[in-house]
Structures are given as structure tokens and as C-alpha cells.
TORPA-4810 file (N, C-alpha, C, O; in nm, 3 decimals):
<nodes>
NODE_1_11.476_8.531_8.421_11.337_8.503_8.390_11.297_8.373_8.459_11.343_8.262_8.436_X
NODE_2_11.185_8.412_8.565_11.152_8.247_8.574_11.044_8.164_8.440_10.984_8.209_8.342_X
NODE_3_11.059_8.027_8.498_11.048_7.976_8.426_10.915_7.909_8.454_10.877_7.923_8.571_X
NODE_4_10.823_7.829_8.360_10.679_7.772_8.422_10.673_7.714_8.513_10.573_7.739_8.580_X
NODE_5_10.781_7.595_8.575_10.786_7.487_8.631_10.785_7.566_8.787_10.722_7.537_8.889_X
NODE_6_10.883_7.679_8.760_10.899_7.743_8.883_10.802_7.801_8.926_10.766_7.792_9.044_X
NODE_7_10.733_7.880_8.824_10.647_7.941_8.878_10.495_7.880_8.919_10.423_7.938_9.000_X
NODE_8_10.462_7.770_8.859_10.378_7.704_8.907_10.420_7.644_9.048_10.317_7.610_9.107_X
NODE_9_10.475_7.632_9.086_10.553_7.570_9.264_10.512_7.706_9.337_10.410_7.712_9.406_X
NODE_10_10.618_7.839_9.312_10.551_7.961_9.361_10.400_7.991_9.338_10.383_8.095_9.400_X
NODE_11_10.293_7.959_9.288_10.191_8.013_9.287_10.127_7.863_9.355_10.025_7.877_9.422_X
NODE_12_10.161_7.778_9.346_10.114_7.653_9.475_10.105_7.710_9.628_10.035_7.713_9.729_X
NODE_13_10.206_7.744_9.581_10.303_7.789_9.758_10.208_7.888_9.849_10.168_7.881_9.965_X
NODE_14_10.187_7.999_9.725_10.152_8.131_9.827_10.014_8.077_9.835_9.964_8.089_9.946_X
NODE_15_9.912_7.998_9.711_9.780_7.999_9.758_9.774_7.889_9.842_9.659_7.857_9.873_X
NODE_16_9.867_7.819_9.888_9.853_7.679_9.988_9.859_7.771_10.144_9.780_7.752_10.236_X
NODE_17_9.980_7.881_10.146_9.994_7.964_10.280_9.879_8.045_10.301_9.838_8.062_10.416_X
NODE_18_9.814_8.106_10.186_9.720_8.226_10.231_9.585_8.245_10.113_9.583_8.328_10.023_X
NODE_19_9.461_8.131_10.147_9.401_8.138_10.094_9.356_8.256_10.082_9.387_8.338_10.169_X
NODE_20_9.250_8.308_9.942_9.211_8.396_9.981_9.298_8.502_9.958_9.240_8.584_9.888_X
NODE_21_9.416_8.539_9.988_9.472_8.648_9.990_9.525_8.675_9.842_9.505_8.779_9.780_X
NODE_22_9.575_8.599_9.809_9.651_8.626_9.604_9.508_8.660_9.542_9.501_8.760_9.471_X
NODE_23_9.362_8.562_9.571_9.284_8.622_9.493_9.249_8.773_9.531_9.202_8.856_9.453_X
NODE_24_9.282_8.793_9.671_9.252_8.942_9.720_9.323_9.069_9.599_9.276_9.167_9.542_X
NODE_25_9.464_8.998_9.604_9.572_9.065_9.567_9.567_9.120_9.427_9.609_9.230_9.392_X
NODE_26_9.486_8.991_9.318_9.439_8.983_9.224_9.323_9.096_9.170_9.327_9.185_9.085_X
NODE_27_9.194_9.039_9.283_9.100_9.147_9.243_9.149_9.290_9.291_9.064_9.371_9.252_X
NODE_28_9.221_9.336_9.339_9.254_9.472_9.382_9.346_9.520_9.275_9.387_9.634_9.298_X
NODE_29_9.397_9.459_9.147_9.510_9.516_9.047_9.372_9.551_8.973_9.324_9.664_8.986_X
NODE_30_9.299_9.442_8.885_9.222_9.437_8.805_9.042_9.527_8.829_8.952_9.524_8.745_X
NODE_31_9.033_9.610_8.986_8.985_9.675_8.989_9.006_9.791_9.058_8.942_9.836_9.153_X
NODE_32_9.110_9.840_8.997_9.232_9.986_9.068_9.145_10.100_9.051_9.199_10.206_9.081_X
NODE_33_8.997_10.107_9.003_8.921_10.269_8.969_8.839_10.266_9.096_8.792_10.376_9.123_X
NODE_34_8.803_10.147_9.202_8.734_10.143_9.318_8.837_10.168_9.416_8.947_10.114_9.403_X
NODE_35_8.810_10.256_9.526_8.905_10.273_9.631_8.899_10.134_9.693_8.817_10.049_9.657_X
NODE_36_8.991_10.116_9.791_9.022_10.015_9.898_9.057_10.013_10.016_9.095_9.917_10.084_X
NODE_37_9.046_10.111_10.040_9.026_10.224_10.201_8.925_10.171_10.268_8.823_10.202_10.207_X
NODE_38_8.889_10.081_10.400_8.776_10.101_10.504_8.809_10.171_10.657_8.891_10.152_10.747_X
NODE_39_8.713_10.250_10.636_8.768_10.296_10.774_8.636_10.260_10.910_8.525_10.311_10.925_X
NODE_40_8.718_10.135_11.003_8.587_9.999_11.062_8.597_10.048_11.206_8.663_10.129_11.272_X
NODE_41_8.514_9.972_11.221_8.531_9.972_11.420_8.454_9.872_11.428_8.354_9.849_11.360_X
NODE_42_8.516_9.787_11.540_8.448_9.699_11.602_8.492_9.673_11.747_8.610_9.685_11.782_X
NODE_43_8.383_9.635_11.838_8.413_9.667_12.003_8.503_9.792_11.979_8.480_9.896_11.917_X
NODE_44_8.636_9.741_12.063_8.704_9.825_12.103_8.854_9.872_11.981_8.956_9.933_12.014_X
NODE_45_8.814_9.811_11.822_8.920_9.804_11.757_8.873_9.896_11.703_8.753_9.915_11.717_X
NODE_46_8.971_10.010_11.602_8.941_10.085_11.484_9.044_10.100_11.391_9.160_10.105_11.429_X
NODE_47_9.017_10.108_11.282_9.117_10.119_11.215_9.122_10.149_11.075_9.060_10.065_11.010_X
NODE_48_9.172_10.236_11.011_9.172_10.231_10.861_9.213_10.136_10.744_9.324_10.188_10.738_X
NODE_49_9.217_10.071_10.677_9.261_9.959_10.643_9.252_9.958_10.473_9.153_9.955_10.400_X
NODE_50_9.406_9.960_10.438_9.374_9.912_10.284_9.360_9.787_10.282_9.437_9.717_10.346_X
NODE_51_9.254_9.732_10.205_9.251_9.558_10.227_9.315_9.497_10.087_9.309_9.377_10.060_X
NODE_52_9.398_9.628_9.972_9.404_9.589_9.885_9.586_9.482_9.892_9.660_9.430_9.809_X
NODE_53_9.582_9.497_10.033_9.703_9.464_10.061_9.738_9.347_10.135_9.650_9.350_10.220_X
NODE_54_9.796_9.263_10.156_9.786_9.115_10.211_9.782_9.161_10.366_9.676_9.135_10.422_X
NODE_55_9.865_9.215_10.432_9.880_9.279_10.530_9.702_9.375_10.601_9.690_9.396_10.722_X
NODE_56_9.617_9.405_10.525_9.512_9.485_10.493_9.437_9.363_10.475_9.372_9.349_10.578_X
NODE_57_9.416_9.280_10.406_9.335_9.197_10.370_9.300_9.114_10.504_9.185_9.115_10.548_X
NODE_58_9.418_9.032_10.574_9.404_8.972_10.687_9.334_9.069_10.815_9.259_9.036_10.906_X
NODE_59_9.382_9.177_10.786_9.296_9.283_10.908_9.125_9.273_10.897_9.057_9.225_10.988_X
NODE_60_9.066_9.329_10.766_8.985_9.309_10.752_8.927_9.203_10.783_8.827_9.209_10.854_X
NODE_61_8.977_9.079_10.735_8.915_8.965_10.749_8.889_8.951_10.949_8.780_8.918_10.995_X
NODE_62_8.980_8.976_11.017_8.997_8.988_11.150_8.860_9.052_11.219_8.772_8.986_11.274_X
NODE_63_8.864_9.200_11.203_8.741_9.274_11.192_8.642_9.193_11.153_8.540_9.248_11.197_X
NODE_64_8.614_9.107_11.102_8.475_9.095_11.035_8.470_8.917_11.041_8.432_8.831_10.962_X
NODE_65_8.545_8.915_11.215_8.533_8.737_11.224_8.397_8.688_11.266_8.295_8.758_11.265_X
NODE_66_8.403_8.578_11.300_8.323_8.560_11.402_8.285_8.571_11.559_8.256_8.462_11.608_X
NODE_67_8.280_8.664_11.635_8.361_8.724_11.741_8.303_8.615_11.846_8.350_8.588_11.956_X
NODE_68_8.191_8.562_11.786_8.107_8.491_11.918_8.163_8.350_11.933_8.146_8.281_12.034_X
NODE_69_8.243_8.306_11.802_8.267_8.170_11.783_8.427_8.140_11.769_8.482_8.030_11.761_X
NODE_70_8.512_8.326_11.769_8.648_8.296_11.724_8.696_8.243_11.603_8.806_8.188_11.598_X
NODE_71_8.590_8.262_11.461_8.668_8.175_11.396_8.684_8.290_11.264_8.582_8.354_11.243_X
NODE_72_8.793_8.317_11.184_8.822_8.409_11.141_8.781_8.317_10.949_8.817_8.202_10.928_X
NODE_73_8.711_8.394_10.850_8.676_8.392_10.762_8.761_8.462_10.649_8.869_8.511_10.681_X
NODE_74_8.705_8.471_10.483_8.747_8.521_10.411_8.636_8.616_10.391_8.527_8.560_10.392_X
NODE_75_8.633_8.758_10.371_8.508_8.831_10.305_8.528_8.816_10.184_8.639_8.803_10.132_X
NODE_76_8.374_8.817_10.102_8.432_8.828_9.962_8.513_8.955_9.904_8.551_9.049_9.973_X
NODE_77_8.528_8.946_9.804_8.620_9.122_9.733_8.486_9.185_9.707_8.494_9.301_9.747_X
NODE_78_8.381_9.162_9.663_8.286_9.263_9.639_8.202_9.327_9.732_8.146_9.430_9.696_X
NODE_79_8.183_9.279_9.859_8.137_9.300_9.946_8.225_9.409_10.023_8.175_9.507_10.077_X
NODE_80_8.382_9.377_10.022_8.466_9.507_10.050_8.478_9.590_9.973_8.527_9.690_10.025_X
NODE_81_8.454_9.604_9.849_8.430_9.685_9.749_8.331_9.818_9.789_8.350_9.940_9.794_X
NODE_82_8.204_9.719_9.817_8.113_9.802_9.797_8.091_9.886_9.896_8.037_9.993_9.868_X
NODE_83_8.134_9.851_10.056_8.144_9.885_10.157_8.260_10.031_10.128_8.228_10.146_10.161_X
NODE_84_8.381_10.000_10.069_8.462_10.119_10.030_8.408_10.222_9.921_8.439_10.341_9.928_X
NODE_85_8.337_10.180_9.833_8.266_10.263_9.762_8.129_10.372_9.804_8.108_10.481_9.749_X
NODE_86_8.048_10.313_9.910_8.019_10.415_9.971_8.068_10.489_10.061_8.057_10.612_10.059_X
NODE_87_8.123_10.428_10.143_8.274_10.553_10.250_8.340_10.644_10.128_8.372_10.758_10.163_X
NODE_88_8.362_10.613_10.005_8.421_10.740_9.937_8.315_10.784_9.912_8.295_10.883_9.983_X
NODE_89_8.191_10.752_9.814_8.080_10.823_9.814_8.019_10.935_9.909_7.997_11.049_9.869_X
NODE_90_7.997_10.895_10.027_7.955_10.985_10.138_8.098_11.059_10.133_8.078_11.174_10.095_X
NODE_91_8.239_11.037_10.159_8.322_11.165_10.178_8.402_11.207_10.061_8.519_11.243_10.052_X
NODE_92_8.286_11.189_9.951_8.291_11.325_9.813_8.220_11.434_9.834_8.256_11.549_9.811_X
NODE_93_8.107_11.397_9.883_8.000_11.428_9.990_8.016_11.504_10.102_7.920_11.568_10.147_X
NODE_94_8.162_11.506_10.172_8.196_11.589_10.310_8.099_11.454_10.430_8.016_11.478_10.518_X
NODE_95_8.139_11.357_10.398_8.088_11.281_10.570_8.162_11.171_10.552_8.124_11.069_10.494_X
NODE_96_8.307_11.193_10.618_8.377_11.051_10.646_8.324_10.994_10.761_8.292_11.074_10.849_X
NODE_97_8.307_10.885_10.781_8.246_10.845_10.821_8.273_10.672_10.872_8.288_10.574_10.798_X
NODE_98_8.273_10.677_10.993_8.322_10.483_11.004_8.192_10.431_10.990_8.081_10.482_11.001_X
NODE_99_8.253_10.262_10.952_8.128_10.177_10.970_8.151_10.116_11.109_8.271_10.097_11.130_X
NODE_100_8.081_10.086_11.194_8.102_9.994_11.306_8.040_9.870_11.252_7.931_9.879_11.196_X
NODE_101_8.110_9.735_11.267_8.072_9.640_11.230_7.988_9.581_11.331_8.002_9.587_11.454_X
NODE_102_7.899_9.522_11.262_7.792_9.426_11.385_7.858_9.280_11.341_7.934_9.218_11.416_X
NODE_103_7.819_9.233_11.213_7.857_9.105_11.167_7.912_9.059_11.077_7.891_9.143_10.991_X
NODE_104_7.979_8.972_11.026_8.043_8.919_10.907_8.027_8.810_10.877_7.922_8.787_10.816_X
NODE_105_8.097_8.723_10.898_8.152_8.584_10.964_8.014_8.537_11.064_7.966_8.610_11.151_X
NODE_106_7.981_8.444_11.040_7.897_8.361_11.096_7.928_8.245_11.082_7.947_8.202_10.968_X
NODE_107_7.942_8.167_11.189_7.910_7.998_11.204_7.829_7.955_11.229_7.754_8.002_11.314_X
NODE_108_7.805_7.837_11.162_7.659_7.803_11.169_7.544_7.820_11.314_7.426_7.849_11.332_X
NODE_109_7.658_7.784_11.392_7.606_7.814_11.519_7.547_7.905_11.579_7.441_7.910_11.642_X
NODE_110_7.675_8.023_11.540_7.617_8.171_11.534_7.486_8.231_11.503_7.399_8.281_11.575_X
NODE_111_7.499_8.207_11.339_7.363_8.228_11.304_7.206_8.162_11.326_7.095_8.214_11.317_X
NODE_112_7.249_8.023_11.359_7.113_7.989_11.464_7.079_8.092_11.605_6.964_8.108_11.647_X
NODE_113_7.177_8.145_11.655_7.175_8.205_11.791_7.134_8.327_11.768_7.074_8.389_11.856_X
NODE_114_7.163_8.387_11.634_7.118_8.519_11.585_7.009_8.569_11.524_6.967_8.684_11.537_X
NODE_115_6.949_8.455_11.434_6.835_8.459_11.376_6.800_8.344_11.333_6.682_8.310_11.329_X
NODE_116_6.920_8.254_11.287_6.888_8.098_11.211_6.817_8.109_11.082_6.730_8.023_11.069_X
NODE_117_6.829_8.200_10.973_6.834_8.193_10.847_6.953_8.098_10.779_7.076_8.085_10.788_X
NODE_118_6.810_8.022_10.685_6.881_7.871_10.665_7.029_7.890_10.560_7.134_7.828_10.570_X
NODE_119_6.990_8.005_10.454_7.054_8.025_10.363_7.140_8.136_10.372_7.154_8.211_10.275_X
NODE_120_7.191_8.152_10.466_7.213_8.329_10.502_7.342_8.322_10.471_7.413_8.224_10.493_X
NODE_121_7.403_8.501_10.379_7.513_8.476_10.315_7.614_8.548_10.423_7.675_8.646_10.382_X
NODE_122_7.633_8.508_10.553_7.720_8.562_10.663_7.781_8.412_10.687_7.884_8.397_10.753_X
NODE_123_7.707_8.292_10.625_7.760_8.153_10.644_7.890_8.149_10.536_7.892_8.198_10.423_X
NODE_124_8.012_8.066_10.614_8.100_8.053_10.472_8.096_7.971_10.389_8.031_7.879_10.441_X
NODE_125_8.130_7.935_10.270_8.102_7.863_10.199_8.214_7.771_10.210_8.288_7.789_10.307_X
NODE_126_8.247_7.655_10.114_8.330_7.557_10.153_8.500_7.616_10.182_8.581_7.551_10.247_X
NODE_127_8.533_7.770_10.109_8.662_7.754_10.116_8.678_7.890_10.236_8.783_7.943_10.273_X
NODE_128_8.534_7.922_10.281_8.553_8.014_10.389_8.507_8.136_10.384_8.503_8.216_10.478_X
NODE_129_8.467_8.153_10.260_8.458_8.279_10.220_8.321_8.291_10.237_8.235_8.209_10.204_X
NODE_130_8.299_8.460_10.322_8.176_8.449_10.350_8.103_8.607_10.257_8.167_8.710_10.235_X
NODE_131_7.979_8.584_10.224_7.917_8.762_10.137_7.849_8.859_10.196_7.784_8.932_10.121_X
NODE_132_7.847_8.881_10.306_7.765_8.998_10.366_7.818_9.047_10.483_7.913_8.975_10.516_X
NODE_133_7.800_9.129_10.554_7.795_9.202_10.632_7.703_9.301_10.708_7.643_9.383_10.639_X
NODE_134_7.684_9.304_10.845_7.596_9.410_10.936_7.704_9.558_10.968_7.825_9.549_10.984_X
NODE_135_7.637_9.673_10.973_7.702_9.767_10.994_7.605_9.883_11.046_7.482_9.878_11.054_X
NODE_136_7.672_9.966_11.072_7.592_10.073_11.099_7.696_10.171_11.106_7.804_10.125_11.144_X
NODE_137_7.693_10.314_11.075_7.707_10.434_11.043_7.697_10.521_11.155_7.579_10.550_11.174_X
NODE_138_7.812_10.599_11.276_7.717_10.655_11.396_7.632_10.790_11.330_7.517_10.809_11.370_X
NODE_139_7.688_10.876_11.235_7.609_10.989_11.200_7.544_10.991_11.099_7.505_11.099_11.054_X
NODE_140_7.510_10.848_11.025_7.434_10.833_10.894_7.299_10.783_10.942_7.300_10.695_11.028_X
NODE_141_7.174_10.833_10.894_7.069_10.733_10.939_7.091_10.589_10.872_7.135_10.582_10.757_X
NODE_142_7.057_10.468_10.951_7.050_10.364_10.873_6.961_10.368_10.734_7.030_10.318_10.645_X
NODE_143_6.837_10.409_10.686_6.761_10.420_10.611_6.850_10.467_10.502_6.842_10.412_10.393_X
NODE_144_6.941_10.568_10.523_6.968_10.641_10.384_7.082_10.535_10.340_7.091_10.517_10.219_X
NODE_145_7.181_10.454_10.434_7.285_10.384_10.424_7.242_10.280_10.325_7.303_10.271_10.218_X
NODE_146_7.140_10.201_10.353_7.028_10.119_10.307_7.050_10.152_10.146_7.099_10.081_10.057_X
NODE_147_6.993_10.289_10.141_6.914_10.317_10.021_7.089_10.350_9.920_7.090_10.332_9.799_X
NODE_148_7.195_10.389_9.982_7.302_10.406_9.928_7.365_10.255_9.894_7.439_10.240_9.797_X
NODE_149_7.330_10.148_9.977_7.376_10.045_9.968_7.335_9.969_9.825_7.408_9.884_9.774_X
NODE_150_7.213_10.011_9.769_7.115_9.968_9.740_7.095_10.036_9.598_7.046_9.995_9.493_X
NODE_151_7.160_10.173_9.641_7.177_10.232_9.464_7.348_10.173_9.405_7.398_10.201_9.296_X
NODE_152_7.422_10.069_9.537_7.553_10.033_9.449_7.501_9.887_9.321_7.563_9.855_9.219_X
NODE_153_7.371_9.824_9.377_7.306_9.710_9.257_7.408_9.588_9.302_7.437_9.497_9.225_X
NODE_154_7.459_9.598_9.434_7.543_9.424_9.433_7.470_9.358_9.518_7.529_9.263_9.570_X
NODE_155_7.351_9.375_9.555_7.304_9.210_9.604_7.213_9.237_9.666_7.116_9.285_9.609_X
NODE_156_7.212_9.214_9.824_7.101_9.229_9.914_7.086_9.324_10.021_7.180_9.315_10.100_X
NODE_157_7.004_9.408_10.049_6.972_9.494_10.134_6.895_9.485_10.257_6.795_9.416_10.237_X
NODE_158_6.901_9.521_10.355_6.846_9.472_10.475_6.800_9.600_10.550_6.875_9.647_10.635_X
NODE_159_6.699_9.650_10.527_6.681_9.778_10.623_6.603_9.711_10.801_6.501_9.651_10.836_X
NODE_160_6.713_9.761_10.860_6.673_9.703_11.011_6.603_9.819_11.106_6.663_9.925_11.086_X
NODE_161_6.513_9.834_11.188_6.470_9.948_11.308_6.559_9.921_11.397_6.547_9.981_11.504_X
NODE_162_6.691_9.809_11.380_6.748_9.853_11.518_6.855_9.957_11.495_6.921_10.000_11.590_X
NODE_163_6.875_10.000_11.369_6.988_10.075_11.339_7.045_10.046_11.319_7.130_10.060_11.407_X
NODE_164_7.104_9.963_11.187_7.210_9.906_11.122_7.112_9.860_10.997_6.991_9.848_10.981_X
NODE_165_7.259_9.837_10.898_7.213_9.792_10.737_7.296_9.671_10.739_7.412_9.655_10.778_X
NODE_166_7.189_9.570_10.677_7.276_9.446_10.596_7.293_9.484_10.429_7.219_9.527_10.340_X
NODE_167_7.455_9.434_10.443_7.458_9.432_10.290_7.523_9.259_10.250_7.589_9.189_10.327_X
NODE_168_7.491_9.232_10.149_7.556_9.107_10.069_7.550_9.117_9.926_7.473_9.170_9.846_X
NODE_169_7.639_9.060_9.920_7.662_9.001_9.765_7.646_8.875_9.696_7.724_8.784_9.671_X
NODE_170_7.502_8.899_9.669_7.443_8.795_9.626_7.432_8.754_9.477_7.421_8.637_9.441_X
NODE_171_7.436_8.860_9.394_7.427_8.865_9.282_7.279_8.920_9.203_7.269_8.949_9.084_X
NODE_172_7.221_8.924_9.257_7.075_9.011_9.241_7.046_9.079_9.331_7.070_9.041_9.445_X
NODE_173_6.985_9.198_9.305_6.977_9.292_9.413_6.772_9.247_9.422_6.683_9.227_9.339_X
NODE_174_6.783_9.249_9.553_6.688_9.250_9.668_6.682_9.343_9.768_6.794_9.370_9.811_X
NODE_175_6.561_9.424_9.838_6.582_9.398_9.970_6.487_9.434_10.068_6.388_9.463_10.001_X
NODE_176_6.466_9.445_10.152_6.372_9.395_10.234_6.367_9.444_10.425_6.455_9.449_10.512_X
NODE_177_6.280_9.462_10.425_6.271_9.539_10.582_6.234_9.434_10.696_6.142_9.353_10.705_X
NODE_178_6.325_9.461_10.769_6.270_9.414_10.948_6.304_9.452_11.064_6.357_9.562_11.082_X
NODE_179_6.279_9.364_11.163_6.282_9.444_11.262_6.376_9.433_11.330_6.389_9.506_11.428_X
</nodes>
């Protein structure tokens, strides 16, 4: 049996090596009725990915860096949540379906170059962790993705005309059209 002393050193240890990841590890026991399956693409990467897994978790996070700035982030857990909850949704449905990622991870820089929203939740917060994501669907209209995003109630919705949906996790659901 270990003992407190020890185990407080081991639980120093792993969250000093891999932020982010034990809480990954954490929210994925304590919410085992949501799948944890994404199946992403970005440029030229694709891949299926349990993120409920440390190994899975860092992928994701990879996928969903900052590609313009190189700098690799934490997503939050609900934001991968919700993203896996409609990919099973649509293929209960019969439409598996990838997301191609547009954005995740933003640096500040980034997001001046992209739009420069002051408060925007693609920025990370102090320990890295960032709440939203751009995506798009190749055989889903964006509109309905939107409106699926939007019947999950975690945060913010973004219906775009260029063909892609923002989602975040903001904690109140919003959302809002442009161009």
C-alpha cells in the first residue's frame, strides 16, 4: 500500500511532467457515458484519436496547436467532449464523419492576424488551456453542425458563410452569425 507522503511526491511528479494531462485522465474516468473518440484532420494529418488517453490527449492537443505560431496548447475536456458527442450523434445517425480543424490554439498574435477579438476563447489562459475551436464537416452543411453544436448547451456558437462552425466553452450558450 502506498502511503500519503508517497503519494503526494507521485502526484507532484506526473502533474509537474504533464500538465493538463492527469486532469485529462481524470475527467475521462468521471465522465465514461460520453464517448472519447475524434476522428480530425488537419492539413495533411488525420487521425482517430482517443483523447481519453495520455498518449490521445497529447495528439489532440497537437492537432489543435497553433500551426501559424508553433505553439502547442491544452484544449479544454469539454470542448473535446462536445466535439465527440456530436461525431457519435451524427454516426447513430449513419454519417461518420471527420471534423477538419481550422483552429484551436491561438496566440495572441495569431488572433490579431485572424480577426483580433479581444476576449476570444481560442486565447490560452494562464496555464495554457485554451476553449474553442473552428471546424468544419466535408459532408455536413455548416448550418446544421451549428445548430447540432448548439442543441449540445456548452457555450458559444459561431455560424460562419465561409463554411465552418465555431464552437467554445464558455459556460453560457450564445451564438451568433458572420461572415
Amino acid at each position: 500500500m502506498i502511503g500519503r507522503r508517497d503519494f503526494c511526491k507521485a502526484f507532484a511528479t506526473a502533474a509537474a511532467l504533464a500538465p493538463g494531462v492527469a486532469l485529462a485522465i481524470a475527467n475521462a474516468q468521471s465522465a465514461s457515458a460520453v464517448p472519447t473518440l475524434l476522428w480530425v484532420r488537419r492539413g495533411g494529418d488525420e487521425a482517430t484519436i482517443d483523447y481519453s488517453t495520455d498518449e490521445g490527449f497529447r495528439a489532440i492537443a497537437w492537432m489543435m496547436r497553433d500551426v501559424r505560431a508553433g505553439v502547442i496548447g491544452i484544449p479544454d475536456w469539454r470542448l473535446l467532449q462536445q466535439w465527440s458527442w456530436m461525431q457519435a450523434w451524427l454516426a447513430a445517425y449513419g454519417h461518420h464523419v471527420k471534423f477538419d480543424i481550422h483552429s484551436g490554439l491561438r496566440t495572441k498574435t495569431t488572433n490579431d492576424y485572424n480577426e483580433g477579438v479581444l476576449n476570444s476563447y481560442h486565447l490560452p489562459d494562464a496555464g495554457m488551456v485554451f476553449r474553442a475551436g473552428d471546424f468544419s464537416a466535408p459532408t455536413i452543411p455548416s448550418e446544421y453542425m451549428g445548430r447540432l453544436a448548439y442543441l449540445s448547451q456548452q457555450g458559444g456558437v459561431g455560424f460562419y458563410t465561409r463554411d465552418f462552425t465555431h464552437t467554445d466553452v464558455r459556460g453560457r450558450v450564445v451564438a451568433w452569425r458572420a461572415r
